[in-house]
C-alpha atoms as one frame of an Amber mdcrd trajectory, in Angstrom:
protein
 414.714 -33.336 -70.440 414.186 -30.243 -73.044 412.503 -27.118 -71.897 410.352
 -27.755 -74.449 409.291 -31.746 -72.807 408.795 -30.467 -69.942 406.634 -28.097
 -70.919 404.361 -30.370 -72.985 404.784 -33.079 -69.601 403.172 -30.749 -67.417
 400.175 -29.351 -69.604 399.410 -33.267 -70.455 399.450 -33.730 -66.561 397.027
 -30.530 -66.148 394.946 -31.660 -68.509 394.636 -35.385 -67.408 394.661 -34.640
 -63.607 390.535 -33.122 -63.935 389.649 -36.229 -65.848 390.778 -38.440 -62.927
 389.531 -36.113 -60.208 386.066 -36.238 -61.653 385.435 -39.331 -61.944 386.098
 -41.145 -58.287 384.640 -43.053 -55.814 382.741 -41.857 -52.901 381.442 -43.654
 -50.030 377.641 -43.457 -49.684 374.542 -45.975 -50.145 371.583 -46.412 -53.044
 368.280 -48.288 -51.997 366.708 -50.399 -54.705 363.243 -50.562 -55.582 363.084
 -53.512 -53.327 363.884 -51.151 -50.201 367.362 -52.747 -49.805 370.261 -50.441
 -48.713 373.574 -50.985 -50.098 376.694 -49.140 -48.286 379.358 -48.791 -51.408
 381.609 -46.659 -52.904 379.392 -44.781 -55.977 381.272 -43.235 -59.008 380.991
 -39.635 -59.912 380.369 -39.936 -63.878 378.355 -38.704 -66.435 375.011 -40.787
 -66.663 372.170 -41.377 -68.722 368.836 -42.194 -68.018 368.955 -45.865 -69.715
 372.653 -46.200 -68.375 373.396 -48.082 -65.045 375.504 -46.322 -61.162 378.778
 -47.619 -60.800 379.944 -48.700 -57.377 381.925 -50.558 -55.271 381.649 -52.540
 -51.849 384.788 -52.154 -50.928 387.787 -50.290 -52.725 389.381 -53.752 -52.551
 386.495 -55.021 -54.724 385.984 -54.858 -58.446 383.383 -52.183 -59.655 379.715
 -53.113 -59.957 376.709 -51.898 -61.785 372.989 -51.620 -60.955 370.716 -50.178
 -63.848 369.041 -46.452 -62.568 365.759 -47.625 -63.221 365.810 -50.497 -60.182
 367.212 -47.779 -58.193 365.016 -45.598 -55.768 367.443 -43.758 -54.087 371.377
 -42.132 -54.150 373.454 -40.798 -52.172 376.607 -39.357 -51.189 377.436 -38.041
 -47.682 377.128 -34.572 -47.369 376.996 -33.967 -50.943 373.509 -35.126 -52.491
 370.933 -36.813 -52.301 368.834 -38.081 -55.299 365.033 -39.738 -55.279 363.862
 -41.859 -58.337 359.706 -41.757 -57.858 356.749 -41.833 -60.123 354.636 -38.931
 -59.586 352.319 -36.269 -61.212 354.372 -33.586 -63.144 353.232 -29.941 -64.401
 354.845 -30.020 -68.208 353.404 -26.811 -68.983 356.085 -24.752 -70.851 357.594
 -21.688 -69.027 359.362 -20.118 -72.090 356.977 -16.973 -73.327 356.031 -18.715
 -75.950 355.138 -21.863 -74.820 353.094 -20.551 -72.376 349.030 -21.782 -72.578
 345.844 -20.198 -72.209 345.089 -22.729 -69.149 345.502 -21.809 -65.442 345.506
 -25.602 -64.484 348.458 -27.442 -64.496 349.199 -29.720 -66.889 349.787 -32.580
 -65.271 351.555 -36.092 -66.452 352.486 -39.106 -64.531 356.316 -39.435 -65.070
 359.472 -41.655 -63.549 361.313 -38.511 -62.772 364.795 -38.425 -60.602 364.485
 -35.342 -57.944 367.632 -33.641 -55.983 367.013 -33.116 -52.528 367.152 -29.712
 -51.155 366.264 -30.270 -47.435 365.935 -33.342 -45.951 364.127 -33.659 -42.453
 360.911 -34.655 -41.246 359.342 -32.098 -44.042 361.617 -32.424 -47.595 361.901
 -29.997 -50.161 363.325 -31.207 -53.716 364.060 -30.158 -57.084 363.283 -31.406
 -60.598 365.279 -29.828 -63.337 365.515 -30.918 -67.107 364.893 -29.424 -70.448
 363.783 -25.797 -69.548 361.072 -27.705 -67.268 362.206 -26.433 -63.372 359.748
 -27.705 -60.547 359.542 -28.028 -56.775 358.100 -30.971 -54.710 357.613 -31.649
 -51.324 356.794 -34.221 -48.591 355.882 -34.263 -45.092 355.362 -37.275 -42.584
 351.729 -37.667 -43.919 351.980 -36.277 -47.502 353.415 -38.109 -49.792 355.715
 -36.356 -52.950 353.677 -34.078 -54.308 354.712 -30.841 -57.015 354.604 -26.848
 -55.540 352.560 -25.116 -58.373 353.834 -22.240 -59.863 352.542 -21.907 -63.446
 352.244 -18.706 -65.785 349.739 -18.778 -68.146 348.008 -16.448 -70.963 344.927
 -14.296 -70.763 343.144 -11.727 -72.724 345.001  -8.820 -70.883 348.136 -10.603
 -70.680 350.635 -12.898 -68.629 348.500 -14.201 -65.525 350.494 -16.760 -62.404
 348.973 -19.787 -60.795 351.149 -19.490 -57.737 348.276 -22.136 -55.364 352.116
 -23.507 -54.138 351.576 -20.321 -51.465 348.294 -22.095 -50.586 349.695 -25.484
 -49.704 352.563 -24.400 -47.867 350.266 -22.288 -45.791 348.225 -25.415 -44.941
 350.896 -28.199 -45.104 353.834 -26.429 -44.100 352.917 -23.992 -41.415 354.627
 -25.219 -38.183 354.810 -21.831 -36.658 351.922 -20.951 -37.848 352.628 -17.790
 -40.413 350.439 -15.244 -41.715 349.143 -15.803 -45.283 350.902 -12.409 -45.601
 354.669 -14.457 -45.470 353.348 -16.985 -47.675 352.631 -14.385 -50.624 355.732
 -12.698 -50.107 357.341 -16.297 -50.815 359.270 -16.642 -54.592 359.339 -19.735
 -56.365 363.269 -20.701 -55.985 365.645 -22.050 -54.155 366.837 -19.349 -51.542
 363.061 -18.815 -50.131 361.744 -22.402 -50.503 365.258 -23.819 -48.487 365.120
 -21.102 -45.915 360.835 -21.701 -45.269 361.473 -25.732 -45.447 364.741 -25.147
 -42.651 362.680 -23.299 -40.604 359.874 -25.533 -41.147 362.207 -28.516 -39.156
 363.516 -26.546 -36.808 360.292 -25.197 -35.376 359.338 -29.498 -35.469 362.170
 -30.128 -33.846 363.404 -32.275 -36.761 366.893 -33.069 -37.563 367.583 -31.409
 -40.944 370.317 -31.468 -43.561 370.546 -28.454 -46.383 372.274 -29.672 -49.666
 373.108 -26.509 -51.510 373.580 -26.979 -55.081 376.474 -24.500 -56.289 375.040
 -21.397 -59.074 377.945 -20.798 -61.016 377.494 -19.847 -64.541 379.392 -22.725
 -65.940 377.396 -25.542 -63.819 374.418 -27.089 -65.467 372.475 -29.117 -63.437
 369.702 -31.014 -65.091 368.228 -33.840 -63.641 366.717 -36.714 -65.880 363.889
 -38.263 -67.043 363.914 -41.675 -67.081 362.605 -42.099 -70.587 365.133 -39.630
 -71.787 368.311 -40.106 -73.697 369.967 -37.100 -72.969 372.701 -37.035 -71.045
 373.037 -35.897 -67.440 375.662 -33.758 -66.801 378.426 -34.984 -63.307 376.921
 -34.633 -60.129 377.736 -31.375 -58.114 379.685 -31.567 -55.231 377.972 -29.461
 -52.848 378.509 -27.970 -49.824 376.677 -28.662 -46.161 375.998 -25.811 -44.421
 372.674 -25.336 -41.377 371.674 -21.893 -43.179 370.581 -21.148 -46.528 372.347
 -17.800 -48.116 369.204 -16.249 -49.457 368.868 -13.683 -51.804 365.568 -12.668
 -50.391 366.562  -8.761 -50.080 362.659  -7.362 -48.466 362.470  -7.030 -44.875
 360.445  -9.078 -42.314 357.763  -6.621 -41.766 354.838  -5.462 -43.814 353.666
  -1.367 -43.828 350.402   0.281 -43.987 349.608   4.254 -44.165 345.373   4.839
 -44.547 343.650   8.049 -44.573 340.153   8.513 -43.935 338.163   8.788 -47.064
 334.514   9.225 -46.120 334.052  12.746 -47.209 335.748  11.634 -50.821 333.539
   9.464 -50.799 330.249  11.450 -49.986 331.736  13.797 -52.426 331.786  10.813
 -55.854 328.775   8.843 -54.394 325.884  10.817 -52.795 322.864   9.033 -52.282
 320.686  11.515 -50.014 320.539  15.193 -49.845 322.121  15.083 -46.105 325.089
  16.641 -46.747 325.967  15.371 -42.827 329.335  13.078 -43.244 330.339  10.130
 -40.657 334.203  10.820 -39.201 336.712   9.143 -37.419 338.729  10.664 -33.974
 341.994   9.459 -36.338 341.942  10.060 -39.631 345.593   9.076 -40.141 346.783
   5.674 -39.517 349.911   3.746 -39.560 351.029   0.072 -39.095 353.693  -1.962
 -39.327 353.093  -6.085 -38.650 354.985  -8.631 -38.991 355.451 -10.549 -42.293
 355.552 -14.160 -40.156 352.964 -13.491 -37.771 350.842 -10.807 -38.589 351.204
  -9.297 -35.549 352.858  -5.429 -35.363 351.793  -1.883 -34.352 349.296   0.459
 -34.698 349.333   4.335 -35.080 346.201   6.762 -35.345 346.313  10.237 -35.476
 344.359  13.300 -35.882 345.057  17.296 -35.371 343.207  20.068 -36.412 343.048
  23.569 -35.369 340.620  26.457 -36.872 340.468  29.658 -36.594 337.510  32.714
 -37.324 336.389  36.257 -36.426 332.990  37.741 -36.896 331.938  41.019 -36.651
 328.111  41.070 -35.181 326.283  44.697 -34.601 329.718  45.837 -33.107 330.130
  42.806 -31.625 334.376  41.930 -32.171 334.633  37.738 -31.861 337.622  35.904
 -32.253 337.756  32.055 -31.747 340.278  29.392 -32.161 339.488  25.695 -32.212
 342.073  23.036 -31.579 341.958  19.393 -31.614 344.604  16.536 -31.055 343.560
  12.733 -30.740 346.153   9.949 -31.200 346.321   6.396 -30.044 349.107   3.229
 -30.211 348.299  -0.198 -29.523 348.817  -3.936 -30.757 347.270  -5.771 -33.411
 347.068  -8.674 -35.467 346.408  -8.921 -38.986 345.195 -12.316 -40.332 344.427
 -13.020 -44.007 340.883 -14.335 -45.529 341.958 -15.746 -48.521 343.219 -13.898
 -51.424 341.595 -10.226 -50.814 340.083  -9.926 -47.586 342.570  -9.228 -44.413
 341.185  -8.904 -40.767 342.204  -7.692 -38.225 342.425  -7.052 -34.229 344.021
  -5.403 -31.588 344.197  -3.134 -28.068 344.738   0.428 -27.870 345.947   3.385
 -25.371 343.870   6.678 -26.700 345.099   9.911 -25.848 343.680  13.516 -26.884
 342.244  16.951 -25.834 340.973  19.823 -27.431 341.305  23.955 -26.279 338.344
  26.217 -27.576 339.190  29.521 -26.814 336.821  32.683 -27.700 337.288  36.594
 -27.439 334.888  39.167 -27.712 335.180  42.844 -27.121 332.100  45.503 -27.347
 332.922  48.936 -26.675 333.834  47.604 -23.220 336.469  44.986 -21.647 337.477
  42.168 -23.564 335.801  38.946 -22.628 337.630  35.766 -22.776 336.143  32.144
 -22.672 338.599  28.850 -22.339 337.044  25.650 -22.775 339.482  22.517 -22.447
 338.999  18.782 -22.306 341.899  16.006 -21.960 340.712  12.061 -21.977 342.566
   9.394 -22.308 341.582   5.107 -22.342 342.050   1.724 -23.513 340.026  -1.007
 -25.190 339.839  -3.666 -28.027 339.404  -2.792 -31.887 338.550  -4.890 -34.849
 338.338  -4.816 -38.625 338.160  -5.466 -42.373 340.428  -4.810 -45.277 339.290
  -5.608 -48.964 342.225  -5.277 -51.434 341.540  -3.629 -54.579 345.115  -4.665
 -55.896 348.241  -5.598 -54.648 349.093  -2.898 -52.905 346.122  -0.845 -52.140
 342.953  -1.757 -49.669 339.665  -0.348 -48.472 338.443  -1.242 -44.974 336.713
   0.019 -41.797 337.088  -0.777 -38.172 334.888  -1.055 -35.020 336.396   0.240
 -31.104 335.095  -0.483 -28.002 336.692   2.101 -25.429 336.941   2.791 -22.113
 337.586   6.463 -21.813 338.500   9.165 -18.795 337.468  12.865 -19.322 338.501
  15.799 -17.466 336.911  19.424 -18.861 337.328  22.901 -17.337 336.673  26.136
 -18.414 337.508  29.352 -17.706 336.133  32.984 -17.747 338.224  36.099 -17.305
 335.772  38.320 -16.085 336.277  36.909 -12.725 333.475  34.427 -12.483 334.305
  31.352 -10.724 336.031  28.495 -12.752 333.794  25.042 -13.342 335.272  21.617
 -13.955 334.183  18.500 -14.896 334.862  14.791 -14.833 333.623  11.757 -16.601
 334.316   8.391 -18.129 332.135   6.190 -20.426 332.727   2.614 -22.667 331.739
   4.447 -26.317 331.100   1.803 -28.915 332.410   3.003 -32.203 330.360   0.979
 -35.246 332.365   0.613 -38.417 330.845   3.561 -40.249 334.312   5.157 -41.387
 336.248   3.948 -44.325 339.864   4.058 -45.038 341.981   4.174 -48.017 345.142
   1.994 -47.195 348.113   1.928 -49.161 350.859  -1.197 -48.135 354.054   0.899
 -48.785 356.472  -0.290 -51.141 359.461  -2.440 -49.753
């Protein structure tokens, strides 16, 4: 054979072998509409929507054919898993401009073929055709049913319908999450697999993940059944018990507020009292889970001031100095979209040092006042977002607190000392600017 044969043999070989790879048997089962299984063989192949599956009983045994439409289910160990069902479908258009000036889906009853994502006790599955991608659901008591995610147009612009964070919240909640996970949740695969896993494992359901591959060069459309386009091979994917998400923000969700009440008094000032409600910590920190809600809680509050006076010879100097600062646990919980409450326990710990000297034509006089307290007990409150990232709230304590308080007087008079502890009910009569940092 001629260099030049053999080199025309082997690209006809490369280019025949993918042909014949593509297009083989593999062993897996379909279910009619009837609900009868069928074990076979099913070919790999190109289909349409009007066309029929290919299979075989044994590999002894000529190929068959059973039209798609009498066909509820496919399958192919470890590989996929499609559903044929009839079911409500959103056809509103998510190219920019397609998009409507209606919030509500747009819903039409269609026979629609669905890939499964997770299958388990709770299923997750994907409908993909003609720019048109859309993710369904079902549970033990819910039937198929769409996830909404919908943009639509408004007067000031582009505007989501994203209630799908609504029903998973309700439907899908084994562990039950904070609405705060839920909103953090995108519409795609690598959150919707990874909530849906986690979903079965915390039901103790047996699960199975089909991952469908993302390559560039992979189109994966799934059909209507009153379309004639075609429908491209079937992927071969790959089993795996964990979902590679692409999900980069963390697991926890940060607040930093400030007292604002004497802002406030300053825009809005409705009396001529000029007297202004404060808080013992006008700096506070959290961190809570994204999950649960639950995290930790930071207040703090320093301030020191200093001033002389000069009174009919009278030299005074005094310094003022002031430290509270507490940790403790909380919970935040979400109220629908804009309202988040929350409570928890704290440890409060603090002092404060007043010290004054005077001086007269005579020995200098010096007066030390100090305090320390510490305590515990509950707290609870109220955040009201005005956007996304930014909330006003208040909060109400109820603590027990231990105070020691001394002072002392250099002239040589005898020290005094003091001790006390009270319950001091704190109403919510500060406010607080709260920013939720960026992640």
């Amino acid at each position: 054979m001629s260099c030049t044969s053999l080199l025309l043999f082997v690209a006809l070989l490369l280019t025949t072998i993918p042909g014949l790879t593509q297009h083989v048997f593999e062993k897996g089962y379909f279910i009619d509409r009837a609900d009868k299984k069928t074990e076979c063989y099913i070919l790999t192949e190109d289909w349409r929507s009007g066309s029929h599956l290919t299979f075989r009983k044994d590999y002894k045994e000529p190929a068959q054919s059973k039209p798609l439409a009498e066909i509820s289910e496919i399958s192919v160990s470890n590989a996929y898993k499609i559903i044929h069902t009839n079911t409500s479908l959103d056809i509103s258009g998510d190219d920019p401009a397609l998009l409507s000036y209606t919030q509500e889906p747009e819903w039409s009853q269609q026979d629609i073929f669905l890939w499964t994502l997770v299958d388990g006790d709770t299923k997750l599955y994907l409908y993909e055709y003609e720019g048109l991608k859309r993710y369904f659901y079902s549970t033990k008591n819910i039937s198929i049913e769409q996830l909404v995610y919908k943009q639509y147009r408004t007067q000031k612009g582009v505007a989501v319908n994203d209630s799908f964070k609504q029903v998973l919240f309700k439907n899908v909640n084994c562990n039950r999450k904070a609405q705060e996970y839920f909103n953090a949740l995108n519409y795609n695969e690598a959150d919707l697999v990874n909530h849906f896993s986690l979903e079965n494992k915390c039901a103790n359901s047996n699960s199975y993940t089909y991952l469908k591959p993302f390559a560039k060069d992979s189109v994966n459309i799934l059909p209507r059944l009153n379309s004639l386009n075609e429908i491209p091979s079937l992927p071969q994917v790959k089993s795996t018990s964990t979902y590679e998400s692409t999900r980069t923000s963390p697991n926890v969700v940060r607040y930093f507020g400030l007292e604002v009440n004497q802002l406030l008094h300053q825009i809005i000032n409705l009396n001529s009292n000029n007297n202004t409600t404060s808080s013992p910590y006008k700096i506070q920190y959290s961190s809570n889970s994204r999950n649960t809600g639950r995290g930790v809680s930071y207040g703090l509050a320093y301030g020191r001031n200093k001033f002389k006076d000069d009174s009919n010879g009278t030299v005074r100097e005094t310094i003022d100095r002031s430290i509270s600062f507490r940790i403790g646990y909380e919970r935040k919980s979400n109220w629908g979209k804009r309202w988040i409450a929350l409570h928890g326990y704290d440890l409060i710990l603090g002092g404060t040092k007043l010290n004054t000297k005077s001086s007269q034509s005579g020995p200098l006089i010096e007066i030390e006042n100090k305090s320390s307290f510490w305590g515990f007990g509950p707290r609870v409150g109220l955040m009201f977002s005005l956007s996304q990232r930014v909330f006003i709230g208040s909060e109400a304590t109820y603590y027990l607190q231990f105070t020691k308080a001394s002072q002392t007087i250099s002239t040589g008079q005898p020290n005094s000392s003091q001790k006390s502890n009270d319950f001091s009910l704190t109403l919510p009569i500060s406010l607080f600017l709260s920013v939720k940092m960026k992640e």
